[in-house]
N, C-alpha and C positions, 0 to 999 in steps of 0.2 A: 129583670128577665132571667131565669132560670133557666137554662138550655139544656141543665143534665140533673136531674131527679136522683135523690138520697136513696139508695137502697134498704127497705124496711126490713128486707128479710136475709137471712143468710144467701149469699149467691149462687147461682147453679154452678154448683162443681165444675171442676174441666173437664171432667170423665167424660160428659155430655159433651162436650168440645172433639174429641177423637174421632167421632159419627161423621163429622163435620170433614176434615181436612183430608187433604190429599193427598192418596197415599203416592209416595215414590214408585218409579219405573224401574228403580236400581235396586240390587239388592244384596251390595257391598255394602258394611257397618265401616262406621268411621269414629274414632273417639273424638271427647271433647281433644284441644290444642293442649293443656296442660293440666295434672293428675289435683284436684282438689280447687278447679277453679273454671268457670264460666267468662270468658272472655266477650265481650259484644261492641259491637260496633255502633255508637250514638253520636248525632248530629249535636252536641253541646250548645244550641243557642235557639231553644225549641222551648222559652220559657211554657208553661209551668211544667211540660213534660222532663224536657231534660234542659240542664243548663248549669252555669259553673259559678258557683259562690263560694265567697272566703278560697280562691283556688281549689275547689274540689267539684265533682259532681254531688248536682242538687236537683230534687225534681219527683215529678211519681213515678216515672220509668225508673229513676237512680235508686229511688227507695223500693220498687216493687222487687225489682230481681235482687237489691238486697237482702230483702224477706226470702225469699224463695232459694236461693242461694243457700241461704243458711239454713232452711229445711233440707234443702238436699247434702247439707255436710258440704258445700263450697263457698265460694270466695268468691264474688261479681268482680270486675275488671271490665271500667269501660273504657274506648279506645276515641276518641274524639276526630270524628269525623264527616266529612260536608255530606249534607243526604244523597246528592244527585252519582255518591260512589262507593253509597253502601252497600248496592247487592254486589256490585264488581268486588268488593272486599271481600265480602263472604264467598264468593265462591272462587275469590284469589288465595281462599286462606289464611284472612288477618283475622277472623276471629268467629266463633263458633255461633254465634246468633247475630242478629239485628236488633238490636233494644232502641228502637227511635221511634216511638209513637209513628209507624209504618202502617197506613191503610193496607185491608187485602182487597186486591183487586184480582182480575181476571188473566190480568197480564203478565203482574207478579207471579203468579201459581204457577204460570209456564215456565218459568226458570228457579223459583225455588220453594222451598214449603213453609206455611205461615201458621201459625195458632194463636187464634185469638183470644185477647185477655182483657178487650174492652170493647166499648159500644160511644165512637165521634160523629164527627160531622162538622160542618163548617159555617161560619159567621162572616160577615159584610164589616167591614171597617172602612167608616166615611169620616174626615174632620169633623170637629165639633163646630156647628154654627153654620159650615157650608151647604148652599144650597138643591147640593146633587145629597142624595139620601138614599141610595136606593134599599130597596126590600129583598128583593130576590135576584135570581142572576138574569133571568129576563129583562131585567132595567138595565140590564150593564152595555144594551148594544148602543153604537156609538160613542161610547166612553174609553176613557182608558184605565186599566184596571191591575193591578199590580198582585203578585203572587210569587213564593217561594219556587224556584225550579224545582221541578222531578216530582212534584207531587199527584196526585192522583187525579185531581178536579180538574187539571189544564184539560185532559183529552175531553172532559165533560162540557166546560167550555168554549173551545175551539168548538165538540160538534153544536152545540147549543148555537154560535156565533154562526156559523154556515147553513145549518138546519131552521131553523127558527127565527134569527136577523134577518141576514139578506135574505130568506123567503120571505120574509115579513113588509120587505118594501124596505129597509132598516138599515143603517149604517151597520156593518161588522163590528164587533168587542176588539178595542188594543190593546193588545195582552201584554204586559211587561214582565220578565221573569229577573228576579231577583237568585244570588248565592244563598242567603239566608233570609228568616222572616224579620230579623228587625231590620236588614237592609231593605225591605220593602216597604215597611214603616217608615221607614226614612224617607222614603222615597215619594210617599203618599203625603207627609208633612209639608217636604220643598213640594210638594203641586208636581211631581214629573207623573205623577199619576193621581185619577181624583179618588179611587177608592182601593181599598185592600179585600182580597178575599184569602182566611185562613182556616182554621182548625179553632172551631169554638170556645174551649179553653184556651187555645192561645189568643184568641181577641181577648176574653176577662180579663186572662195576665197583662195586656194591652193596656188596656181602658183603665186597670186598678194603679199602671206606673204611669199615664198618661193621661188622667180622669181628664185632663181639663181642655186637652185638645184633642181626644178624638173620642168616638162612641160606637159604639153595636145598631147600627141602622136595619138590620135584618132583624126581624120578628119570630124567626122560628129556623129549627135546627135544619141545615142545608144538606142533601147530599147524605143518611143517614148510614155509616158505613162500620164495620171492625175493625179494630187496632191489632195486630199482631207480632210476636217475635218471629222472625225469619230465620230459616234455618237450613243449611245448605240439603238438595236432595242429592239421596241415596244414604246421609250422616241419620241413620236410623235409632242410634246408641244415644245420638244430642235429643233428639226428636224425642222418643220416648221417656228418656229421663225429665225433660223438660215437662211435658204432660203428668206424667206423676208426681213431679215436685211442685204444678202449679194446682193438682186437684188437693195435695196435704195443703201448700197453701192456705187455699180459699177458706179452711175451715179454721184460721185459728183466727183471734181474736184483734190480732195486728193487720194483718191482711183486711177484717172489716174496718178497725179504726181507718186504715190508709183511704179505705176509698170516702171515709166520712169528710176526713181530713181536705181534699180535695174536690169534692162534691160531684165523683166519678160514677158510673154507673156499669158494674157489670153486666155482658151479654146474655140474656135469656135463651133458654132453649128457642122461642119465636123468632129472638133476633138473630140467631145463628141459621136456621132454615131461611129465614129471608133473607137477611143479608151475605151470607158466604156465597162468593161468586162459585163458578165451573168455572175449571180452567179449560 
């Protein structure tokens, strides 16, 4: 099953991307944190996103603003930490973006500003061989269902579980929130919950270190949303440098190897008018 389609053609630029986002209320410039370098904030255990091999960051997030970084004449520095405290970072001051494969949501937008550099969505993770298998998140009611905290899906679920469940005659969805996603993996192995729902790429990463006990039960890409770097509002100076460091990006040759590498898909102009929330 293929969830995310090879890019044939050169990507739309991010220039395209600015139309999109949101502009600030504020109108105070902020610098980056330190002169020749991009500081961000990543949840390190978000295999194939970001994650930590041979002690280092590893990943397409680790490698993407490495590329870009180095267009813009800086240095990436990422700061390892748990996702459910990484807008409170950014806008505590520890570091000048979000690089954690961060859905944008509607929510988000209200407290700070995001630009999108990809196009996710979410997969089903059931054991291998067990006999709950579900497809979509509508099989999940009266189950229990296991998920990283702070991420974007729970509120989709919860309303899905109250809206659609229990109207439906139906047991409620038991949601279990995990610290990180392989704590939840784990969690789905011991049976304290019978399925996982994640971030599509990170079920493959799944499936590829764990082929032989668990599987991709879902059929088709869930929840079809953009990944974005978060960046504090009113920090106008990060914002825009970032936008123009990520349109030279897109055009060099690294930047497509990476997304081949990975078998990512950048946002279309279609998928940016569909998908970018209002905040």
């Amino acid at each position: 099953m293929n969830l995310f389609a090879r890019v044939s053609s050169r990507p739309l630029v991010v220039s395209l991307f600015a139309a999109s986002l949101t502009l600030s209320s504020f109108t105070a410039a902020a610098a980056f944190k330190q002169p020749g370098s991009i500081i961000a904030g990543s949840d390190l255990t978000f295999f194939p996103y970001e994650y930590m091999q041979d002690n280092r960051p590893a990943g397409f997030d680790i490698e993407y603003l490495d590329g870009l970084a180095e267009v813009m004449g800086r240095k990436a520095e990422n700061i390892d930490t748990r996702f459910p405290n990484l807008i409170t970072g950014l806008q505590g001051g520890r570091f000048d973006i979000t690089n954690s494969s961060m859905y944008i949501t509607a929510d988000r937008l209200k407290v700070i500003d995001m630009i999108p550099y990809l196009k996710s969505g979410e997969a089903i993770l059931a054991p291998k061989g067990s006999a709950y298998q579900p497809k979509r998140p509508e099989d999940f009611c009266g189950h229990k269902i296991g998920s990283m905290g702070a991420t974007s899906w729970l509120q989709q679920l919860h309303k899905l579980s109250d809206e659609y469940c229990v109207k439906s005659g139906l047991k409620p969805i038991a949601i279990s929130e995990y610290t990180t996603d392989p704590q939840t993996t784990q969690a789905m192995l011991s049976h304290a919950v019978e399925a996982q729902i994640t971030d599509a790429a990170v079920a493959r990463g799944v499936v590829d270190k764990l082929g032989a006990r668990v599987v991709i039960s879902s059929d088709s890409l869930i929840y079809p949303v953009l990944n974005g770097f978060g960046v504090l509002k009113g920090n106008e100076e990060v914002k825009k440098a970032m936008i123009e460091g990520m349109d030279k990006f897109s055009k060099t040759e690294k930047y497509a190897a990476l997304l081949k590498k990975y078998n990512f898909q950048a946002p279309t102009a279609d998928d940016i008018k569909t998908l970018m929330p209002k905040p």
